[in-house]
C-alpha positions as CSV (number, residue, x, y, z in Angstrom):
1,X,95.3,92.1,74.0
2,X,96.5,90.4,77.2
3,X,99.0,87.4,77.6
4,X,97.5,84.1,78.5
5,X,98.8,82.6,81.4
6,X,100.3,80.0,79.3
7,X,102.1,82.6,77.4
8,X,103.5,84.4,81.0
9,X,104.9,81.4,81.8
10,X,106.6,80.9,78.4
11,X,108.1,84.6,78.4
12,X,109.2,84.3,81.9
13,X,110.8,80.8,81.4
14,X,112.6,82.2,78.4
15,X,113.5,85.1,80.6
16,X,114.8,82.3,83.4
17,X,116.8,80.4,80.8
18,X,118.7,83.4,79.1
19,X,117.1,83.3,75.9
20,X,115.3,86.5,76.5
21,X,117.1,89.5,78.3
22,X,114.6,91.2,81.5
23,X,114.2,94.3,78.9
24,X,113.1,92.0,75.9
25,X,110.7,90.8,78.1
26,X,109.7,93.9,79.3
27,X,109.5,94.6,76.1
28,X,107.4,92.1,74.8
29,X,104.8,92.6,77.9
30,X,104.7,96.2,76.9
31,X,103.8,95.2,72.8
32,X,100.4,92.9,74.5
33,X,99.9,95.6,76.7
34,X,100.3,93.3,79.6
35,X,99.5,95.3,82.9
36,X,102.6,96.1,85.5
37,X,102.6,94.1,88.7
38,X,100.4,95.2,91.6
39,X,102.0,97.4,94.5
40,X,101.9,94.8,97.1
41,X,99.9,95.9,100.3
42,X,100.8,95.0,103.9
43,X,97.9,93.4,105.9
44,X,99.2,95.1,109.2
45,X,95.2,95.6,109.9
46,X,95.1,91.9,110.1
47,X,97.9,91.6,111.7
48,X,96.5,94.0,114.5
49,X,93.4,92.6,114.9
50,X,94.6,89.1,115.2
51,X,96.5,90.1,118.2
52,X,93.5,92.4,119.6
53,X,91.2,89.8,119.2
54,X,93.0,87.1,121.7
55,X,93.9,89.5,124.0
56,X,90.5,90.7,124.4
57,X,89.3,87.0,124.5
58,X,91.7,86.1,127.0
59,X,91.4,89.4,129.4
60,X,87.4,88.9,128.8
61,X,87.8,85.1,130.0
62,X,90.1,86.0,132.9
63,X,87.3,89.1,134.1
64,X,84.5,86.1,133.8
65,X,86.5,84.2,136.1
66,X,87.7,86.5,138.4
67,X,84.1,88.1,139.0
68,X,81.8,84.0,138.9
69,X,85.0,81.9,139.9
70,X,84.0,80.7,143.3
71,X,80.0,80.6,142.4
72,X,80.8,78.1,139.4
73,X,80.7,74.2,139.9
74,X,84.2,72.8,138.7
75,X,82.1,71.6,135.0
76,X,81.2,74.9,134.7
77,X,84.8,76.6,135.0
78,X,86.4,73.7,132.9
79,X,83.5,74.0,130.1
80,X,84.6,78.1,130.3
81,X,88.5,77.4,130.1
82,X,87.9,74.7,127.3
83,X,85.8,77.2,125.3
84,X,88.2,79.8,125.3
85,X,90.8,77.5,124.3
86,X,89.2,75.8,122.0
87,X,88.0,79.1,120.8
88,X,91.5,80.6,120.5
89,X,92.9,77.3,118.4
90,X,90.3,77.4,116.1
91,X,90.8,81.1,115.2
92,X,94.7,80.3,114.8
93,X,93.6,77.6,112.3
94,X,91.3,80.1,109.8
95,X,94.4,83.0,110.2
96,X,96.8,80.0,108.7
97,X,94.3,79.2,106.3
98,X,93.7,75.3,107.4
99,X,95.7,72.8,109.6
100,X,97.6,72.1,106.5
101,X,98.9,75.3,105.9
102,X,100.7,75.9,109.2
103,X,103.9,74.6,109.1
104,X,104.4,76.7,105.7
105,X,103.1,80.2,106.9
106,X,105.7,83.2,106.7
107,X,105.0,86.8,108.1
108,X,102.3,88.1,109.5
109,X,100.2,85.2,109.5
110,X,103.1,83.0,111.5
111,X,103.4,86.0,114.3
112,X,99.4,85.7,114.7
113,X,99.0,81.9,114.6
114,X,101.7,81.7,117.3
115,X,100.5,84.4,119.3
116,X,97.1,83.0,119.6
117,X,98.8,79.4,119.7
118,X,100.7,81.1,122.8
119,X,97.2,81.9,124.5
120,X,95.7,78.8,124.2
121,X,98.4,76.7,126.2
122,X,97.9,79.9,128.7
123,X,94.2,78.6,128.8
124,X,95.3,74.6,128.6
125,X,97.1,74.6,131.9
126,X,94.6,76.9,133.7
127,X,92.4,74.2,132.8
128,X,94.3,71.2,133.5
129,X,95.3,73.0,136.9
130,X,91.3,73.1,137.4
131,X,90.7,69.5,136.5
132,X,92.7,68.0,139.2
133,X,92.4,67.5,143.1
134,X,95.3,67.9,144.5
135,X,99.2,69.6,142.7
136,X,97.4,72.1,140.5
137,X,100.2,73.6,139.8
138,X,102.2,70.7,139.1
139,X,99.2,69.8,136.4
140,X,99.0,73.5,134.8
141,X,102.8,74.2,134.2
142,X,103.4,70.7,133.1
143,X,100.8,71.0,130.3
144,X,101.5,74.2,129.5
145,X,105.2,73.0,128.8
146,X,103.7,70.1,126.8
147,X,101.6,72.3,124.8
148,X,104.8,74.6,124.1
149,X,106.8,72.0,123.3
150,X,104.3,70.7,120.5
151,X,103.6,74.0,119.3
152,X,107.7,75.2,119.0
153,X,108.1,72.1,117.0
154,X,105.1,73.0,114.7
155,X,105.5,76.3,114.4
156,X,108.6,78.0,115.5
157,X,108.8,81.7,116.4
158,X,110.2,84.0,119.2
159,X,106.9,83.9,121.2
160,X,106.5,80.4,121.2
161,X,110.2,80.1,122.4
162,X,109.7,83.0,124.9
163,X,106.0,80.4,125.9
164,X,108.4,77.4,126.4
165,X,111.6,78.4,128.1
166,X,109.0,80.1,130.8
167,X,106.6,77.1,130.7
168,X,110.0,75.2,131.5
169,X,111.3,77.2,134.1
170,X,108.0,77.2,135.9
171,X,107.7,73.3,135.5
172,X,111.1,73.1,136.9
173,X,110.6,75.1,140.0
174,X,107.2,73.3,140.4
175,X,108.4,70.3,140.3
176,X,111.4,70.5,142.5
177,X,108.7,72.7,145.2
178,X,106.7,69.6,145.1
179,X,108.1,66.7,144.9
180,X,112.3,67.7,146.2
181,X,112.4,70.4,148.3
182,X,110.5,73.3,148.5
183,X,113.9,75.4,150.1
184,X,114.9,78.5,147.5
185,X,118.3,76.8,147.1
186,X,116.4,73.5,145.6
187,X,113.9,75.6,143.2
188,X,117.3,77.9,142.3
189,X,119.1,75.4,141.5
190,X,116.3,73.6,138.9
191,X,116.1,77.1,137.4
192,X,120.0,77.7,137.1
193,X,119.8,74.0,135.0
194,X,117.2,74.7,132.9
195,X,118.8,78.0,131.9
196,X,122.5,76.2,131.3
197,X,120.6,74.2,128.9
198,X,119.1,76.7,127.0
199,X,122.2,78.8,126.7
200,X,123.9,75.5,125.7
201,X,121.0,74.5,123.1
202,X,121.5,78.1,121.7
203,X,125.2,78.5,122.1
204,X,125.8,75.2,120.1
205,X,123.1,76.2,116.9
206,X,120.3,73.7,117.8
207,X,117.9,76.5,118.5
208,X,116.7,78.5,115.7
209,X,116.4,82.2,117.4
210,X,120.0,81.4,118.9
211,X,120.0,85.2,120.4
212,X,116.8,84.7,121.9
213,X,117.9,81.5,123.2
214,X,120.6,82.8,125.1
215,X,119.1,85.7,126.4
216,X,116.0,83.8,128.0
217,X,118.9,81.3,129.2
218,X,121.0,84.1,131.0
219,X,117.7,85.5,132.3
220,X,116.5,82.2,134.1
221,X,119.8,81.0,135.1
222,X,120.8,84.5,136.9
223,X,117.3,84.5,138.3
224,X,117.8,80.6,140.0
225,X,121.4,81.8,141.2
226,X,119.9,84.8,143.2
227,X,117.7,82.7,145.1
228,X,119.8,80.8,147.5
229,X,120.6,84.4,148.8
230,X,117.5,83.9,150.7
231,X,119.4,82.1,154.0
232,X,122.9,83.4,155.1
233,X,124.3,80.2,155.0
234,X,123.8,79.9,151.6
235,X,124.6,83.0,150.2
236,X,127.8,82.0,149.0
237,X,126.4,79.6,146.3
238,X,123.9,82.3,144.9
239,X,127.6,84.1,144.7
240,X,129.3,80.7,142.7
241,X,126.5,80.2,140.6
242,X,126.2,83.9,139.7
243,X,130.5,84.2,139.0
244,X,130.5,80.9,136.7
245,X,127.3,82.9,135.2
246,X,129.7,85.7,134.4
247,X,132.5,83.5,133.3
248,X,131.0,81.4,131.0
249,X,129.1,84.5,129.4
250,X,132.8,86.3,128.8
251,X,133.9,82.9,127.4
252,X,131.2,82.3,125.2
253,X,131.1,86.3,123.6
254,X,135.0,85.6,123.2
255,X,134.0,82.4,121.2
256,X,131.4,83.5,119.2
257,X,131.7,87.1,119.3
258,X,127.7,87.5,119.8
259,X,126.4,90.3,122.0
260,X,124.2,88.6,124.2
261,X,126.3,86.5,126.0
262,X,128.8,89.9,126.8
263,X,126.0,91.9,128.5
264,X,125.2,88.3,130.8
265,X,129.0,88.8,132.0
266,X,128.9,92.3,132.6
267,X,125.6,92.3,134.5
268,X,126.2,88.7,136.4
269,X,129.8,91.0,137.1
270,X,128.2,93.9,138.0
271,X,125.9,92.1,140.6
272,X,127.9,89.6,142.3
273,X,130.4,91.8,143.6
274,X,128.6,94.1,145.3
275,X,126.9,91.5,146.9
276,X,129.8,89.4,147.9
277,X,131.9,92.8,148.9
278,X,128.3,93.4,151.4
279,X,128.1,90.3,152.8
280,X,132.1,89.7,153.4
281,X,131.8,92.5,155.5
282,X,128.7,91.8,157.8
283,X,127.1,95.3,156.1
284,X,130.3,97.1,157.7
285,X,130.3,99.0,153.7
286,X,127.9,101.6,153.3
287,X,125.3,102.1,150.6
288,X,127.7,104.4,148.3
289,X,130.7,102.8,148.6
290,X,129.0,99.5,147.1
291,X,127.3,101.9,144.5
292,X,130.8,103.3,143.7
293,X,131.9,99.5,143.8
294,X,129.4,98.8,141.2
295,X,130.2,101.4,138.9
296,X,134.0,100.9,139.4
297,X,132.7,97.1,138.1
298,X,131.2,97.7,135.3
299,X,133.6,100.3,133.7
300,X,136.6,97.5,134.5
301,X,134.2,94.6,133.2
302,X,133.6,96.9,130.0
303,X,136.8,97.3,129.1
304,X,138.0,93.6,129.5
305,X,135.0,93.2,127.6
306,X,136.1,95.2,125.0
307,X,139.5,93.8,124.8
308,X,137.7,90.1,124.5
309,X,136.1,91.9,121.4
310,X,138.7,93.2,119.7
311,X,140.8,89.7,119.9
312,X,137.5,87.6,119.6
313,X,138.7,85.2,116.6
314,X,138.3,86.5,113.2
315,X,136.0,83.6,111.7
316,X,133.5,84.0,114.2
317,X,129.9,84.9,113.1
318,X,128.7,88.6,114.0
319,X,125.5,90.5,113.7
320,X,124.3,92.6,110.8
321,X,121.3,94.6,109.5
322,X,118.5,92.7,108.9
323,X,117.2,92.1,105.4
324,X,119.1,92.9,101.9
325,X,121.7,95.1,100.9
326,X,122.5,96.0,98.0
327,X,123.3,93.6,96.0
328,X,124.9,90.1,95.7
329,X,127.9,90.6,94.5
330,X,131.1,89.5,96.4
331,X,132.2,92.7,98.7
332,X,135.8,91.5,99.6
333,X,138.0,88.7,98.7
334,X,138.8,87.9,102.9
335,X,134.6,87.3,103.1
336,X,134.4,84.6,100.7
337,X,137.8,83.4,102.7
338,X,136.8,83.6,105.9
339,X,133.6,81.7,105.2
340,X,135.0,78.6,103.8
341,X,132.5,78.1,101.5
342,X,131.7,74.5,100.0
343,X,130.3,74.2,96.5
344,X,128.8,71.0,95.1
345,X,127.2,69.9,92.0
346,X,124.1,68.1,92.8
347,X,120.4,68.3,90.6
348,X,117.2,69.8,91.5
349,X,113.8,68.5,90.7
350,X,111.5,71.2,88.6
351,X,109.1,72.9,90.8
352,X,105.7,74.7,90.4
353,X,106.1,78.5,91.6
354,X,104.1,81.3,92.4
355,X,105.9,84.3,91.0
356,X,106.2,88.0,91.3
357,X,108.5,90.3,89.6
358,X,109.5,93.6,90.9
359,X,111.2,96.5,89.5
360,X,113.0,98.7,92.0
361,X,116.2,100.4,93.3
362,X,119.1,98.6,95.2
363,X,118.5,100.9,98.1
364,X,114.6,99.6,98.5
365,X,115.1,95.7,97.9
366,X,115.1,94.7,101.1
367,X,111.9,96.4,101.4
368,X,110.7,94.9,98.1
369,X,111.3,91.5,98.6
370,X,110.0,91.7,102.2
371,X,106.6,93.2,101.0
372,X,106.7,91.2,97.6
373,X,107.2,87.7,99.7
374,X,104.3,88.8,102.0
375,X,102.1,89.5,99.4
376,X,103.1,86.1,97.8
377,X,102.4,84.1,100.9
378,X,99.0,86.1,101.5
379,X,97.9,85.6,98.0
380,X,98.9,81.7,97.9
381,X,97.8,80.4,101.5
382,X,94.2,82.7,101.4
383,X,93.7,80.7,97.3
384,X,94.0,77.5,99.4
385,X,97.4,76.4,97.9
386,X,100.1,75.1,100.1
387,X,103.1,76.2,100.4
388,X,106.1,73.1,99.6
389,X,109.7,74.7,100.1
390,X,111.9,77.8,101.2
391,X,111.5,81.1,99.1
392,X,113.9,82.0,96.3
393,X,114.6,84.9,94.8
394,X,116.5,85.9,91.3
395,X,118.1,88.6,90.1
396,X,118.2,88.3,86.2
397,X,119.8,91.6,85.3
398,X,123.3,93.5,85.7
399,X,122.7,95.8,87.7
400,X,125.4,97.9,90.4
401,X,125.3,99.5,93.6
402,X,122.4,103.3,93.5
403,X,121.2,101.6,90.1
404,X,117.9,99.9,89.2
405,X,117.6,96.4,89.9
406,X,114.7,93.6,88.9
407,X,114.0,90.5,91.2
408,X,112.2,87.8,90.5
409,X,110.2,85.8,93.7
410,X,108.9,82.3,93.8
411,X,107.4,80.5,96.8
412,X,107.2,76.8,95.8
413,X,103.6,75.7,96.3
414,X,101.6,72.4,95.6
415,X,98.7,73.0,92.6
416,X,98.2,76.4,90.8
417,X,95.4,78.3,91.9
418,X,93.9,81.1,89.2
419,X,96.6,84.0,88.8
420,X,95.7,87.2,89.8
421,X,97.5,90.8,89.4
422,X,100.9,90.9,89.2
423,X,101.2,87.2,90.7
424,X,101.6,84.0,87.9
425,X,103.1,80.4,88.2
426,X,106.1,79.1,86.8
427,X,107.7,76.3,87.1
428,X,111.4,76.4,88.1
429,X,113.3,73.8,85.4
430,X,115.3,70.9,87.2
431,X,118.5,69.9,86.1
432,X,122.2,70.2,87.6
433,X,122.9,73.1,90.0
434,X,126.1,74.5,91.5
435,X,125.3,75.2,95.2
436,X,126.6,76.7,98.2
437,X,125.5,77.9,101.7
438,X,125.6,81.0,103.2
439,X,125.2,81.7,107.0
440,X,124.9,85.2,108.3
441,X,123.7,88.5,107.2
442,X,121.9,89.1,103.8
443,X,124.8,92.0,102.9
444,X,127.5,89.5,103.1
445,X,126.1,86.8,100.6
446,X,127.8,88.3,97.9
447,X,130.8,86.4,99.1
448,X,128.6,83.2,98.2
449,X,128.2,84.4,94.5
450,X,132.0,85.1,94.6
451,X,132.8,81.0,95.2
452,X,130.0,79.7,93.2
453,X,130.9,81.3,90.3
454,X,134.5,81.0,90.6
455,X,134.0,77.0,90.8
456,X,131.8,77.5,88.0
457,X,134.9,78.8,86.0
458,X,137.3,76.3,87.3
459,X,135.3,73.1,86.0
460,X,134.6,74.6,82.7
461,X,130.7,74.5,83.4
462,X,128.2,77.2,81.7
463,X,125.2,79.0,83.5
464,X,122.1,77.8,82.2
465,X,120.3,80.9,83.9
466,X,120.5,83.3,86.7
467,X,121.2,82.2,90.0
468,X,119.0,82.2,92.7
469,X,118.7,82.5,96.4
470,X,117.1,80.2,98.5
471,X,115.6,81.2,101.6
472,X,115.9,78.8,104.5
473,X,116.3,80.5,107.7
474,X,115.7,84.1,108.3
475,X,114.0,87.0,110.3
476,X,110.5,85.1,110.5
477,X,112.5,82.1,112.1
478,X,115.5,83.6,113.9
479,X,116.2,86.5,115.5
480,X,120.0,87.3,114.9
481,X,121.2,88.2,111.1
482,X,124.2,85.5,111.5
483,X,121.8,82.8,112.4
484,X,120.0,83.3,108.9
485,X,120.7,80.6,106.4
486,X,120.5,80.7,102.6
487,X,121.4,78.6,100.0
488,X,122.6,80.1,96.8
489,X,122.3,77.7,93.5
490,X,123.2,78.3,89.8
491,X,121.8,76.3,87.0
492,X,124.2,74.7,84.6
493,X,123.8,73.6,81.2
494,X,123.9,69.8,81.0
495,X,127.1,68.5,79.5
């Protein structure tokens, strides 16, 4: 006969607490016949189709107007723009599952939601650019900005930052073209500011895809500091602008050590000489020369580059692989150094769970928990729960690097919808904690283990269970493995 759902729940928590061992409850599962966990599917077809969809309903409502534009009344074209953003809002509400669930959704459904999000402030400022008289332009990028603004704060993701920092930048130039000066030194200028404060936003952690962040900054301030080349008498600011470009770019990588703002040095480098070197000498320097300038450039700006790298300090954050290594277990004594991490004792409340446990090897669990967590998310958002905290994941085993592993997922969720396959409900016991963060790649956490459980030693305090990680920032939310941000806890017998 089967296990009752009551009965799961009691083997897991037993499981959870260290009564049981993960092969006595295997064990025990096997004895009721209990059926293995379902191989979690990826809704890629979804995923697909969700982006098909608003493309063809945006490229369909862009032919309409193209081909009826002048022969519609101004009602009629605002009635078609409002459709098709209505239209596009409401299909990003039924891919979250509700208005509810949006701020909780994860994976596929998060890159959709935005994506057609995205499309409808496309459509917004079209329409807002219709409904006025006079500064259409003016009307369409500001609410376009507005719109992006809203929906980054909702629902952040790499194409709704990509949607504001260009709805900004447009704004900005706007703006300044209407209201300043319409002169390329006045609009170039607005750009080059609105990128500074995107690279400074990203450079100082307030921006969750801090990579992104300081490319798109880098991008739109090198594009404002070209444009004053547009009048001789100007030239020489697009050539300041562009330098300090280059300057802060080295400064920052030697800082921080991240990639992005390196390759803004050497390409700000690589163009501003050339161009200073041609216009210093009234076009006296022929075409080849400046290309052998260039090259001679770069390969010099490389190798300073390279020298910044090497001497870059040693606790700066770098970039890593994406998703899990092995396994989290400290790998060297200087990583848990070099962190600084901070343990405290604090409590945690009990928490209803959806759960999932999977069985694989250490190579494949960073594929497992990715495809277990998605199935999770899909299974829990389309039963109408809600989602109410990070993801965690345990590992209740031993297990060592090329062995077997088992992992144990739980996506906190308000109520407790009917289980179904592998996927059950447990509730998480509250009680004291030892906790510590860890910032950066996944294959470095071990280093977080290393100092939780050595302060566990050094107060005399005894596990109560298997520790688990807690998943606050990651590749759904950022874009650079040191940006990703996970909390590590360990439950502790009450004394």
């Amino acid at each position: 006969m089967a296990l009752t759902t009551r009965q799961k729940h009691a083997l897991r928590h037993l499981t959870m607490t260290g009564t049981l061992s993960p092969a006595q409850e295997q064990a025990v599962r096997e004895a009721f016949d209990e059926p293995g966990p379902a191989r979690a599917t990826s809704p890629r077809l979804l995923e697909v189709a969700g982006y098909l969809g608003g493309s063809l309903l945006l490229g369909g409502a862009a032919l309409l107007i193209g081909t009826s534009w002048e022969q519609l009344p101004r009602a009629g074209r605002l009635a078609l723009l409002g459709a098709a953003t209505a239209t596009l809002v409401v299909t990003g509400l039924v891919f979250a599952g509700g208005p509810a669930a949006v701020h909780g959704l994860t994976h596929w459904r998060r890159r959709v939601v935005s994506a057609l999000f995205s499309l409808s402030a496309v459509t917004a400022a079209f329409a807002a650019g219709t409904a006025v008289g006079s500064h259409e332009f003016l009307a369409a990028t500001t609410t376009c900005l507005v719109i992006a603004v809203l929906g980054q704060l909702l629902l952040p993701t790499p194409v709704g930052h990509l949607l504001l920092v260009v709805a900004g930048a447009a704004t900005a130039g706007v703006w300044t073209s209407d209201l300043i000066s319409d002169t390329p030194v006045a609009v170039g200028a607005a750009l080059f500011i609105v990128g500074g404060v995107e690279i400074v936003l990203a450079a100082g952690g307030l921006l969750q895809q801090a990579e992104f962040g300081l490319a798109l900054g880098s991008a739109v301030a090198l594009l404002g500091a070209q444009q004053a080349l547009g009048k001789p008498e100007t030239a020489w600011m697009a050539y300041a602008l562009t330098a300090a470009l280059a300057v802060s770019g080295f400064v920052l990588h030697w800082r921080t050590r991240r990639i992005v703002p390196l390759i803004t040095g050497i390409v700000s480098t690589t163009i501003v000489v050339p161009e200073a070197i041609g216009d210093w000498t009234d076009g006296a320097v022929s075409g080849g020369v400046l290309l052998l300038t260039a090259g001679a450039v770069l390969l010099a700006t490389v190798g300073v580059a390279l020298r910044f790298r090497r001497r870059s300090p040693s606790g700066a954050p770098g970039p890593g692989p994406p998703g899990h290594s092995a396994l989290p277990v400290a790998e060297t004594a200087a990583d848990a150094h070099s962190m600084s991490y901070q343990v405290n004792l604090t409590d945690v409340e009990p928490v209803t769970t959806a759960h999932l446990h999977r069985h694989t090897t250490t190579e494949e669990i960073g594929k497992t928990v990715g495809a277990g967590f998605e199935e999770l998310y899909t299974f829990v958002t389309g039963a109408g729960a809600i989602p109410a905290g990070p993801p965690q994941a345990a590992y209740p085993g031993d297990f060592q690097p090329g062995g077997e592993v088992d992992v144990d997922l739980y996506v906190p969720i308000d109520g407790a919808p009917p289980a179904q396959g592998g996927i059950d409900f447990v509730t998480l016991p509250g009680g004291p904690v030892a906790k510590t963060s860890h910032r950066g790649p996944y294959d470095r956490v071990g280093a977080a283990y290393e100092a939780l459980f050595t302060w566990v030693r050094e107060h005399g305090r005894t596990p109560a269970g298997p520790p688990r990680e807690l998943y606050l920032t990651g590749p759904d939310t950022v874009t650079e493995p040191a940006d990703y941000l996970t909390d590590v806890i360990l439950p502790l017998r009450a004394e």
